[in-house]
N, C-alpha and C positions, 0 to 999 in steps of 0.2 A: 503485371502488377495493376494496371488499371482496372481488369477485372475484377480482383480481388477489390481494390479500391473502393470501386462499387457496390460491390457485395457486401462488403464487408458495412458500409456506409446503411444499406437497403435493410439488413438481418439485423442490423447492435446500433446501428447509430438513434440515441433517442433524441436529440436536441441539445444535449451539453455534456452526454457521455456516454459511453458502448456499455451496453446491457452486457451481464454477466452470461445469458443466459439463451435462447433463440425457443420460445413456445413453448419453453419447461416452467415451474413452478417455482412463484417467485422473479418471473420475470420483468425487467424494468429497474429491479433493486440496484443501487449502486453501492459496490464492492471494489475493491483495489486487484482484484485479479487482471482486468486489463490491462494494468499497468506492466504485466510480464510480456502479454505479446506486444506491446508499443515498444518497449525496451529491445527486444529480442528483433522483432522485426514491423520497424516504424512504416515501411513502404506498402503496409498495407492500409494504413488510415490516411487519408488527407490532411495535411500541414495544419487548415484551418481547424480541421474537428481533433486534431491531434492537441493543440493548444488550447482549444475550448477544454476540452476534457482533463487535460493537465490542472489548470484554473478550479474544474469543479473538484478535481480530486485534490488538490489541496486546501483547499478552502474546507470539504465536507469530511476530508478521511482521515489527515493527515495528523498525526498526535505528537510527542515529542518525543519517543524514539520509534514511535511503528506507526501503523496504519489501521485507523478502524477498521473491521469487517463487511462493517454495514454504516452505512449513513444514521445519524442521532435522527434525519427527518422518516424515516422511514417506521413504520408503528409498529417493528419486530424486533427495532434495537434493543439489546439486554448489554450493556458494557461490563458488567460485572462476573469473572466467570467465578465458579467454584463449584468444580468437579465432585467437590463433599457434600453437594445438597442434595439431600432426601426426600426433598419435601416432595409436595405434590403440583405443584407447579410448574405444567408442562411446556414454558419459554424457558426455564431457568434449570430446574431440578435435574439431578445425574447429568449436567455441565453442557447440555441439548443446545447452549447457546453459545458454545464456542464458536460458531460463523457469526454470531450475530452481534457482534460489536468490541469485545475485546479487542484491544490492539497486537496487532502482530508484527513483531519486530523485524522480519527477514521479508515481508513486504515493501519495506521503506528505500528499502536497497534499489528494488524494482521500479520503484517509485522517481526516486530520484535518478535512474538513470532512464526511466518515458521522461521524464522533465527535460534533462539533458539532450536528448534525442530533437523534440519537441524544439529547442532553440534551435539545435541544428540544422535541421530542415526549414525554418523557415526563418532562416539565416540572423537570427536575433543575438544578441551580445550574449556572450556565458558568463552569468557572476559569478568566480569560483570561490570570490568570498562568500557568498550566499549559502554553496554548499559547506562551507566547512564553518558556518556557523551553526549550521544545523548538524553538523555531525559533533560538533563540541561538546553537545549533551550525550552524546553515546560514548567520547570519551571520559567523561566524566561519571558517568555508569562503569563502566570497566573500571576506572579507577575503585572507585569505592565496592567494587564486587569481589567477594574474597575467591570467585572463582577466576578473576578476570575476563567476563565474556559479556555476553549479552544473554539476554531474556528471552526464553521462545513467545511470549506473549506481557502484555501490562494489562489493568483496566483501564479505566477511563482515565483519560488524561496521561497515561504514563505512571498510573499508581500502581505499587507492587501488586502481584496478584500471586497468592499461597499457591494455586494449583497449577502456575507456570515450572517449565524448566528451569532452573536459574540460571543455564548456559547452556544455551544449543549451538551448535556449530552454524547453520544456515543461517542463523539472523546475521552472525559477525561475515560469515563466508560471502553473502550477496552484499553486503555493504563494502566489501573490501573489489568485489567484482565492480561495484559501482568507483571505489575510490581506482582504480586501474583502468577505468573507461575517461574520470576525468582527467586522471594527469595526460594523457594524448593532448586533454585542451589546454595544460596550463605549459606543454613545453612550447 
């Protein structure tokens, strides 16, 4: 694992979070994809850059039921998707901007349990009030959802988006994987 540690530090590590990407196009952007190998397999990031990263990625990605795509600093962001445009407007048009800022809801899942991870390795308190005030709003989406599920995607801020699934199974499926990672901490 230290090698990986290294490596992993040397190729993705930019100064306050792992590049999505290693000398492809677009590289440097920050996205919530990280957050799936931090979750899955924490022992390859260092504690310190594990929690830096957690910090930027909540602070830059995090929405109120998913996760931006892309950082609002980043000058490719489009948060708005809509799969219906025609236009000629090659960030947005025939929905080209679905990576690029929409929020995705089966992200947060991921998210929150790098977070989780993140405390645990560098032996930090778990508020598990914390998480279940953030998952309150995703109860309260189900609630009011006549399908009762979650969204494959929001825009900005968690506002409805027409060319979303109304209920994907993976946004509710990862978030329940996350809620089954926390009760471990709260028995």
């Amino acid at each position: 694992a230290v090698v990986s540690t290294q490596s992993t530090g040397r190729c993705f590590w930019t100064g306050s979070y792992y590049k999505d990407t290693y000398g492809g196009v677009g590289d440097g952007q920050l996205r919530p994809n990280q957050c799936v190998t931090m979750a899955i397999v924490p022992e390859l990031f260092s504690p310190d850059h594990l929690a830096m990263a957690i910090r930027e990625i909540g602070v830059k990605l995090a929405g109120p039921l998913g996760m931006r795509t892309l950082s609002p600093d980043d000058p490719s962001y489009r948060p708005y998707y809509d799969n219906n445009n025609r236009g000629f407007d090659r960030a947005v048009a025939h929905g080209f901007n679905y990576h690029q800022g929409p929020e995705w809801v089966w992200c947060m899942g991921f998210y929150l349990r790098a977070r989780l991870e993140s405390e645990r390795v560098t032996s930090r308190t778990i508020d598990t009030e914390w998480y279940h005030r953030v998952l309150s709003l995703h109860r309260e989406y189900i609630k009011g959802n006549p399908y009762q599920g979650l969204p494959e995607l929001t825009n900005e801020g968690g506002r409805f988006c027409e060319g979303s699934c109304p209920t994907q199974a993976w946004s509710s499926g990862c978030l329940l994987e996350f809620l089954t990672a926390l009760k471990v901490y709260e028995e």
